[in-house]
C-alpha positions in Angstrom: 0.0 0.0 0.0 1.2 3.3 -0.7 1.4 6.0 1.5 2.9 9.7 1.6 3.9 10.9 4.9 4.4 15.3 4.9 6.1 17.1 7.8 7.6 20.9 8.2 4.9 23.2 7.6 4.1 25.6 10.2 3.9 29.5 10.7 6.8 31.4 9.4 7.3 35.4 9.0 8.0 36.7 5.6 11.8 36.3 4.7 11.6 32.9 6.5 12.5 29.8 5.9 10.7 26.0 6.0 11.8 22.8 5.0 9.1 20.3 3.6 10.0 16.7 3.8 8.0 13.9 2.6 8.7 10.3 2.7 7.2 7.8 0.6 6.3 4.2 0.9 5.1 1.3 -0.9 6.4 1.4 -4.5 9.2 3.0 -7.1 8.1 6.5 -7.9 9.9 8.1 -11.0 8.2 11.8 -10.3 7.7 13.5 -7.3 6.7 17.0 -6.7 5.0 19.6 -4.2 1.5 20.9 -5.4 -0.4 24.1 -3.2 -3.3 25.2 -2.4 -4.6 28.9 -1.4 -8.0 29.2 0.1 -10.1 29.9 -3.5 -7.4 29.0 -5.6 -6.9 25.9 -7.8 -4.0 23.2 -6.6 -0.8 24.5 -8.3 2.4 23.1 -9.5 5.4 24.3 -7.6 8.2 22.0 -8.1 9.2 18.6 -8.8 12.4 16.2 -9.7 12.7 13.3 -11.3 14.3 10.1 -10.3 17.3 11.2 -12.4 17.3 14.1 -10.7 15.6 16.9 -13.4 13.9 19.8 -11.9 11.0 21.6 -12.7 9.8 24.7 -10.9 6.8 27.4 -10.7 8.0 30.4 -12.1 6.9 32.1 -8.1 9.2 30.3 -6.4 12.6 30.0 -8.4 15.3 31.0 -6.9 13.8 30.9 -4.0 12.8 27.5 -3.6 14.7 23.8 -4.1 13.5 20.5 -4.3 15.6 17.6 -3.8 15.4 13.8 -3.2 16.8 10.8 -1.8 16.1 7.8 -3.8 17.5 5.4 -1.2 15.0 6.6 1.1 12.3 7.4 -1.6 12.0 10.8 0.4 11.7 14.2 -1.5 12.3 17.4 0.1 11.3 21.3 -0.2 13.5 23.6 0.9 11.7 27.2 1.0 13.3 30.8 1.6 12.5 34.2 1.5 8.7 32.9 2.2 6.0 35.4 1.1 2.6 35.9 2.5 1.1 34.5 -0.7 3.0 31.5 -0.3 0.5 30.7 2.5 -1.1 27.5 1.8 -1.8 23.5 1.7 0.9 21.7 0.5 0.6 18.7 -0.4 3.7 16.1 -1.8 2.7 13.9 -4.8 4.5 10.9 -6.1 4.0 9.5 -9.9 4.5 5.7 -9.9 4.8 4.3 -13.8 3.4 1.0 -14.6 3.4 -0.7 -18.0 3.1 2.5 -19.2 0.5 3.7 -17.4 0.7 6.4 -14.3 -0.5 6.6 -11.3 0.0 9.3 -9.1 -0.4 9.5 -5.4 -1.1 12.0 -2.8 -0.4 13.0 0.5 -2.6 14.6 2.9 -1.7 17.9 2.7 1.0 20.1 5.6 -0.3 23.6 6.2 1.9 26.4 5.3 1.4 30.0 6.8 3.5 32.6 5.9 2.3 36.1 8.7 3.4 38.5 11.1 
């Protein structure tokens, strides 16, 4: 069974800094990313990485923001500075596992970020 396991959010002041971690469970996961959520807003993108280790970021948070993984312990990681107010929401860590083709993607439950003074 498959299972994503966030920790790290919390309440940070603008020009903070938070480190996501996720670790994942129950299969081989080529992709995995962070996805957010503002209250009213649709679930973005903002980064993910590859098993092989290629990037791919929001254009809000880069340079500010770096995903990385461990593969050994199928863990992926956010690393988030110089935090913004509109930062502020659910994150939640995804994982892409590919099958015969065929991908199926996985979901954590979701860590609260708050970026406020």
């Amino acid at each position: 069974q498959v299972q994503l396991v966030e920790s790290g959010g919390g309440l940070v002041q603008p020009g903070g800094s938070l480190r996501l971690s996720c670790a994942a469970s129950g299969s081989i996961f080529n992709r995995m990313g962070w996805y957010r959520q503002a209250p009213g807003k649709e679930r973005e993108l903002v980064a993910s990485i590859t098993r092989g280790g290629i990037t791919n970021y929001a254009d809000s948070v880069k340079g500010r923001f770096t995903i990385s993984r461990d593969n050994a312990k199928n863990t992926v990681y956010l690393q988030m500075n110089s935090l913004k107010p509109e930062d502020t929401a659910v994150y939640y860590c995804n994982a892409d596992s590919w099958v015969a083709g065929i991908i199926f993607p996985y979901w954590g439950k979701g860590t609260l970020v708050t970026v406020s003074s």
